[in-house]
C-alpha positions in Angstrom: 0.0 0.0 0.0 1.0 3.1 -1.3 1.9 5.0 2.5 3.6 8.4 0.6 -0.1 9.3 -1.3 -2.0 8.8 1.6 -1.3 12.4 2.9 -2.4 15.7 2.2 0.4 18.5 -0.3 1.2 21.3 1.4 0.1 23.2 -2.4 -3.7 21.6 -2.8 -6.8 22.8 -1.5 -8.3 20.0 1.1 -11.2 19.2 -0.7 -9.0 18.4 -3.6 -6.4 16.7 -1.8 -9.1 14.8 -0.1 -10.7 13.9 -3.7 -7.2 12.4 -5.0 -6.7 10.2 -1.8 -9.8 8.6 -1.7 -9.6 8.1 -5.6 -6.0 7.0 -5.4 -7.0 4.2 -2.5 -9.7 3.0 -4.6 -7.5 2.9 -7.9 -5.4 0.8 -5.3 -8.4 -1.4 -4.1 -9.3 -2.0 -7.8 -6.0 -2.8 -9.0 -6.3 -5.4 -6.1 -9.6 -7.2 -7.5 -8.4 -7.4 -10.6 -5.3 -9.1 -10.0 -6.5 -11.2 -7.3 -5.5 -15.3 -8.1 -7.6 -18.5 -7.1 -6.3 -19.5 -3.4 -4.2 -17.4 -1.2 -4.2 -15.0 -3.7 -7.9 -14.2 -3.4 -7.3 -14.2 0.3 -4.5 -11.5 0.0 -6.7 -9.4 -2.1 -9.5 -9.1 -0.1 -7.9 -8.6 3.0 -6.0 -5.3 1.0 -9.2 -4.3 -0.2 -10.8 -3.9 3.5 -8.2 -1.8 4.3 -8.7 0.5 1.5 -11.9 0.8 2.4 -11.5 1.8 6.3 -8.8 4.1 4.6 -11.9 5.8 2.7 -14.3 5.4 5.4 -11.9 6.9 7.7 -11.9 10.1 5.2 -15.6 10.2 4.9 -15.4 10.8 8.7 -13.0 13.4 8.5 -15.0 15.6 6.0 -18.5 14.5 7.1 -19.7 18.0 7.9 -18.2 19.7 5.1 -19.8 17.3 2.5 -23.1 17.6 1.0 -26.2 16.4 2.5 -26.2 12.8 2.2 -22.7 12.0 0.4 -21.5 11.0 3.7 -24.6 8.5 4.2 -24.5 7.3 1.2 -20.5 6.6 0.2 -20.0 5.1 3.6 -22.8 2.8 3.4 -21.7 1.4 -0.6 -18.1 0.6 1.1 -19.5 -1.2 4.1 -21.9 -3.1 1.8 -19.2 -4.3 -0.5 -16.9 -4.9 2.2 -19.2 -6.8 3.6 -19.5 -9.2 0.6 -15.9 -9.7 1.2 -15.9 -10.5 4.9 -16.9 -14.1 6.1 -14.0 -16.3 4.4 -11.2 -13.9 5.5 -12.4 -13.6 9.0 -12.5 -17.4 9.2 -8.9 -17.6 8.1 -8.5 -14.9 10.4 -9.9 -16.9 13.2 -7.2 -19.7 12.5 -4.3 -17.5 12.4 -5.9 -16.5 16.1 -6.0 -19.9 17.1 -2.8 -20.4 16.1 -1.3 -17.8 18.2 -2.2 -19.7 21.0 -0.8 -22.6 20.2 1.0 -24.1 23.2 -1.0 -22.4 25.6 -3.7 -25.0 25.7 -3.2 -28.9 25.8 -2.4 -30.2 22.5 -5.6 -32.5 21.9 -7.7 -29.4 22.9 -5.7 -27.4 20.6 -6.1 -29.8 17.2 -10.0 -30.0 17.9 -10.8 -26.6 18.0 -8.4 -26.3 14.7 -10.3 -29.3 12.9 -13.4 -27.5 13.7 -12.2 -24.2 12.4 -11.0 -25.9 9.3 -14.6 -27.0 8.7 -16.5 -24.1 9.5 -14.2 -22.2 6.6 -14.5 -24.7 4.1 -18.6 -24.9 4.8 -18.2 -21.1 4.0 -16.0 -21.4 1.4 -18.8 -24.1 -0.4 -21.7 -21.8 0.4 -20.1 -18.9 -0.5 -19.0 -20.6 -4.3 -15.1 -20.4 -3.2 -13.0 -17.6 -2.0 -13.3 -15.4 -5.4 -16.8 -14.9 -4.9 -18.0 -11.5 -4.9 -15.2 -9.7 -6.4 -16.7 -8.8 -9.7 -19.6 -7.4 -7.7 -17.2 -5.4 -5.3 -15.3 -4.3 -8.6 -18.5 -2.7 -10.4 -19.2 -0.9 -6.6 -15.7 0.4 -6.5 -16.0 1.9 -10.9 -19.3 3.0 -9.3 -17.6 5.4 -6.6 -14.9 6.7 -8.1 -17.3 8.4 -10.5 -19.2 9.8 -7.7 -15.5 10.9 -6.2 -15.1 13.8 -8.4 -18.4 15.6 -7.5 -18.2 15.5 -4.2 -18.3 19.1 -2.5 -16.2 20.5 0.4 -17.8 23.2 2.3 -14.4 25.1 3.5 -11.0 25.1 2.6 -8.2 24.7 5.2 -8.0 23.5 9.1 -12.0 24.4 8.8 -12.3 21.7 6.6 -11.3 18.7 8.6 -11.7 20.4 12.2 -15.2 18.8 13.0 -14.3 15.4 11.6 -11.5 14.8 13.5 -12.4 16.6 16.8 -15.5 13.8 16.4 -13.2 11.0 15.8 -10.9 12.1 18.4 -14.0 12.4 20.9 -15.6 9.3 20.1 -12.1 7.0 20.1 -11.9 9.1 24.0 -15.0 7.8 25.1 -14.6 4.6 23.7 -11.6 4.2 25.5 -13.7 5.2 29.0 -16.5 3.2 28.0 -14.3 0.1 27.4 -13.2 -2.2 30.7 -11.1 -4.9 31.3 -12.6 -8.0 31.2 -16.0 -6.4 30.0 -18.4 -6.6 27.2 -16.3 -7.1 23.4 -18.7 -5.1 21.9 -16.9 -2.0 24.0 -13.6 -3.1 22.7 -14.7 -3.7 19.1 -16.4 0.0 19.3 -13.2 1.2 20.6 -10.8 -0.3 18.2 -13.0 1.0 15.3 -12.7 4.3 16.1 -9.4 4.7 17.1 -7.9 3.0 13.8 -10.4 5.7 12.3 -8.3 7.9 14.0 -5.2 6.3 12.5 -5.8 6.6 9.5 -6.9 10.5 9.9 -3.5 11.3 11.7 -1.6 9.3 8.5 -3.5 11.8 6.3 -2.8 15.1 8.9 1.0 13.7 9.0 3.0 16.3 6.7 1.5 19.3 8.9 4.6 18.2 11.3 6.2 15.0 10.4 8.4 14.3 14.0 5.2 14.7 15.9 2.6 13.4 14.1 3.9 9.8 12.9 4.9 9.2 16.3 1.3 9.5 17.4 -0.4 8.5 14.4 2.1 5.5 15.0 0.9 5.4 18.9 -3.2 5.1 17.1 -2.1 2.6 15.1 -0.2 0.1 17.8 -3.3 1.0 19.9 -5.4 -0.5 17.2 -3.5 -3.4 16.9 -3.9 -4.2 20.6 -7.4 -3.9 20.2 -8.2 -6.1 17.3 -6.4 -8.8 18.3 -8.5 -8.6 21.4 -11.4 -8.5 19.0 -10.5 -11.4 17.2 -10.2 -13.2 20.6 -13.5 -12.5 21.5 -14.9 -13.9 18.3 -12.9 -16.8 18.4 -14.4 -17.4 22.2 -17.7 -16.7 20.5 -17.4 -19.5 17.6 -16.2 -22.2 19.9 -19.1 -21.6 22.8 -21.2 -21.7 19.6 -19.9 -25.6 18.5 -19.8 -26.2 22.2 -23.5 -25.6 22.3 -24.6 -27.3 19.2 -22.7 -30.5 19.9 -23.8 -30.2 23.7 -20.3 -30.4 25.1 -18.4 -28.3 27.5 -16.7 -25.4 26.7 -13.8 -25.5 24.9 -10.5 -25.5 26.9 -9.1 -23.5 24.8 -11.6 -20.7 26.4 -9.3 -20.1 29.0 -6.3 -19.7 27.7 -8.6 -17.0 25.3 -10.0 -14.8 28.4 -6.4 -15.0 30.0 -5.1 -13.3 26.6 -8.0 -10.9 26.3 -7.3 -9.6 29.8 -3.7 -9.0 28.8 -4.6 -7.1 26.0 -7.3 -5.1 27.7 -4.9 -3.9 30.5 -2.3 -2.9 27.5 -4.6 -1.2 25.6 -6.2 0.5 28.2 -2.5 2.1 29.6 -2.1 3.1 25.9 -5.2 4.9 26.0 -3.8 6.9 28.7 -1.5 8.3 27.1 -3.0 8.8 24.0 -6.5 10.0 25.1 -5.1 12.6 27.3 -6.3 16.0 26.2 -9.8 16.4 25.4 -11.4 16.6 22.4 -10.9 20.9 22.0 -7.4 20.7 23.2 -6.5 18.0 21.1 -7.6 19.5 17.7 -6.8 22.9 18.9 -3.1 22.5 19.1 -3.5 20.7 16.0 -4.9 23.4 14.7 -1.6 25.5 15.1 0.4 22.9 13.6 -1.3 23.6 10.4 -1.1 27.0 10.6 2.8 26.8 11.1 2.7 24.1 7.9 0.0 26.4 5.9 1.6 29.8 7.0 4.4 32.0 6.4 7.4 29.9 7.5 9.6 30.8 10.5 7.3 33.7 11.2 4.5 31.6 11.9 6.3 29.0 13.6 7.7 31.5 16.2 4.5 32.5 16.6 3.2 29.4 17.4 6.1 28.5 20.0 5.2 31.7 21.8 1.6 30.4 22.3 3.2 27.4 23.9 2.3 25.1 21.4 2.9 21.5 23.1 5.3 19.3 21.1 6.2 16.6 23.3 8.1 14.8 20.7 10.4 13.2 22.7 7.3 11.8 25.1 5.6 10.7 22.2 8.3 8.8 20.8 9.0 7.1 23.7 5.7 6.1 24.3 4.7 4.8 21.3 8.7 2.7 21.2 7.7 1.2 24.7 3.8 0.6 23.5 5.1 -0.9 19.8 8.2 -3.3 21.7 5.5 -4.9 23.7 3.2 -5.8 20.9 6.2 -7.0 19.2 7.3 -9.2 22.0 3.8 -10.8 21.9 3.8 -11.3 18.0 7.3 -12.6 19.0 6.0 -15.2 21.4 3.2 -16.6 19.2 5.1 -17.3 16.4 7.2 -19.0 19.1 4.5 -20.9 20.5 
């Protein structure tokens, strides 16, 4: 994925620079269902093409306000629709590779069944799905089908004004997401959570240029957040399916439940320290000093700068950094020990 286009130029007028990402990550998502192979290959192309289209989505939330009436409705709702067509055989591979990550954690017999059974829900989804292709034409004609709507969309404003309401939203609900979410609590929290804070992501990857030292480190800092949260998601399903084959076959729960909610817990407690950090300011502070980044990127060089630094513009690169170094080591050290496992 291309990571250099998925930012706003200093030169372009939001709206426009807006326009060209969205179109340029759908070129991308297209590009992806065309050349998709039978197999793995299928596999790899849809799982691209979702994130192309939280990428959009993402946007979508940033301009929201400054669209017109309905675009917002409407262009968001065709993506989640299509995605959706997309979604059941990758999240049952998905569901192994979780599995998997817990490998030697459980007893080995415990382990194999729950695999077996995995194996066999995909391939039942597989067969009533027609095989792992299915749906791409369909999600090819909805992708032609928006980038021809792309170039009519309206922006209300031009500069900060344009993307002020959308992010101090995203910001706000990724804050109370993180409040609303507990350790140990209901998924559904966490899920919300993790959606709109990899919203957030993807907004800070698009903000980054306005100040590149400060803002990868926290879009970075979003996006290990994210991480942490949707592998605790993908736990939670995974509990989900096996109570579910538990159930049907009337057997006891799976043992490999427990080595699942001692994982999730893990996770929650990570995610939630994260969220310290990086849910700190409130909404208005956050996008405020923001705000004066832009104006420094937007404005009149040095001059502005100074300005800025004289209104005490916080820039706690160095805190940043190390936070998101300390935050990123541990979710490597995890990935580390699964692949160990």
């Amino acid at each position: 994925m291309d990571r250099v286009a998925f930012e706003l130029h200093k030169d372009e007028a939001v709206g426009a620079g807006l326009g060209r990402i969205v179109d340029e990550q759908l070129a991308g998502a297209l590009g992806e269902v065309r050349g998709a192979t039978p197999g793995k290959g299928a596999d790899r192309a849809v799982h691209a093409v979702r994130k192309r289209f939280k990428r959009v989505r993402a946007l979508l939330r940033l301009m929201r306000d400054e669209l017109d009436a309905g675009v917002y409705e409407r262009e968001n709702e065709a993506l989640r629709d299509a995605a959706g067509t997309l979604s059941d055989v990758r999240d049952a591979t998905v569901l192994l590779e979780t599995l998997k990550g817990l490998n030697g954690c459980v007893e080995e017999p415990a382990y194999l069944l729950a695999r077996k059974r995995l194996l066999a829900r995909r391939r039942a989804i597989q067969k009533r799905l027609g095989g792992q292709g299915v749906g791409l034409d369909g999600v090819a004609a909805a992708i032609e089908a928006a980038r021809d709507r792309v170039g009519g969309w309206q922006v209300a404003q031009d500069g900060w004004g344009a993307v002020t309401g959308g992010l101090k939203k995203t910001y706000k609900d990724a804050r109370a997401g993180f409040r609303e979410a507990d350790v140990g609590g209901e998924p559904e929290l966490f899920h919300e959570w993790r959606k709109r804070t990899k919203a957030l992501w993807h907004q800070l990857e698009v903000l980054e240029p306005i100040w590149p030292e400060v803002m990868k480190k926290l879009a970075d800092e979003a996006h290990a957040l994210a991480d942490l949260l949707g592998e605790e998601h993908d736990l939670s399903v995974l509990r989900e399916v096996l109570d579910a084959e538990a159930l049907a076959r009337a057997e006891a729960a799976s043992p490999v439940r427990e080595a699942v909610e001692a994982r999730r817990a893990e996770l929650g407690r990570r995610a939630k320290e994260m969220g310290e950090r990086l849910f700190a300011e409130r909404p208005g502070a956050f996008v405020k000093r923001l705000g004066k980044y832009w104006k420094a990127w937007r404005g009149s060089g040095a001059e502005t700068v100074a300005r800025c630094e004289a209104e005490e513009v916080p820039a706690p690169v160095e805190e940043v950094a190390r936070a998101v170094e300390v935050s990123i080591m541990g979710l490597d050290e995890r990935r580390t020990s699964n692949i160990e496992h």
